[in-house]
N, C-alpha and C positions, 0 to 999 in steps of 0.2 A: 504494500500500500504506500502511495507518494501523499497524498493527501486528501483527510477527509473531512466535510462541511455539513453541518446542521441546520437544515432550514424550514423555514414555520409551515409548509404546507407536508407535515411527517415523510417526507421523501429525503430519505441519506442521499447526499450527492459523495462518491468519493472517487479518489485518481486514484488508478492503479495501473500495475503494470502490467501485460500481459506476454502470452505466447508473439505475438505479434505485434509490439509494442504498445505504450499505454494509452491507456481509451477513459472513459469514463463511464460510471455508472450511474445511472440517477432510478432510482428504483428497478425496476425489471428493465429497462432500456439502456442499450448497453452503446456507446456512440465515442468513434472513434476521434484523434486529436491530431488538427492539423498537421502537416510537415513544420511549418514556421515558429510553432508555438510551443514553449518551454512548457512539460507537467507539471513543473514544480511553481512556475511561476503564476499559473492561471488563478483566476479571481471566481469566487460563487456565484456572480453575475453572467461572467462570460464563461462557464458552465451552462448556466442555466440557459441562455442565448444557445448555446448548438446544444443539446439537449433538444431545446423547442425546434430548433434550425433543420436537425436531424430528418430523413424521410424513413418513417412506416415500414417496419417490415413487412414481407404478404402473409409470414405466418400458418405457409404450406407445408412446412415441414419434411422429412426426408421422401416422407411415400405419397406425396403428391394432395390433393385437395381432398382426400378422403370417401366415404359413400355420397353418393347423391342420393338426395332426398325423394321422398316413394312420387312426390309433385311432377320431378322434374324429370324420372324414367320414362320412356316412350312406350306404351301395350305393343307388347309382340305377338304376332299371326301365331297361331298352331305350328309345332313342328312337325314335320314330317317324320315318317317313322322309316327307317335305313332300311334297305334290304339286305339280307345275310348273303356275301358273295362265297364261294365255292375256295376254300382255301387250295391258296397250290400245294401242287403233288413236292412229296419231301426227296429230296436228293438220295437216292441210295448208291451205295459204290454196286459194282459190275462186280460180276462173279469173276475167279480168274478160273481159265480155260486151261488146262492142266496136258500138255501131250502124253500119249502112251509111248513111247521108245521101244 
């Protein structure tokens, strides 16, 4: 942790440092810290400025947007029912043919 701030609307703002250099946290929102700008020197104000500055994650997560809702599936036609095809014939080896001498 480089530095941490308490401020009246109960959201911890703190600097910290990360796997990938330091970022800042302001409650669940995690936003990262200009190239130009010193961690140790930034103010609770200009926190709070990118914090708000920040864009929105979409919040999709690893496996994509999840089930669709029963609203938004399409009614599907009947399926059709498969007809059973005739498995092929199984490879046997050849007799060996043996001469009399």
């Amino acid at each position: 942790m480089i530095k941490s701030f308490a401020s009246e609307g109960n959201t911890e703002i703190e600097i910290l440092n990360g796997r990938f250099g330091p970022y800042i946290k302001a409650g669940k929102k995690n936003v990262k810290i200009p190239k130009g700008k010193e961690p140790s020197e930034l103010t609770l104000e200009e926190c709070v400025t990118l914090a708000a500055n920040a864009p929105e994650k979409k919040g999709w997560g690893r496996f994509g947007r999840g089930k669709k809702k029963e609203a938004e599936v399409p009614v599907k036609a009947a399926k059709k029912v498969a007809t059973k095809k005739a498995a092929p014939k199984r490879w046997q080896p050849r007799k060996l043919l043996l001469r009399n001498p």
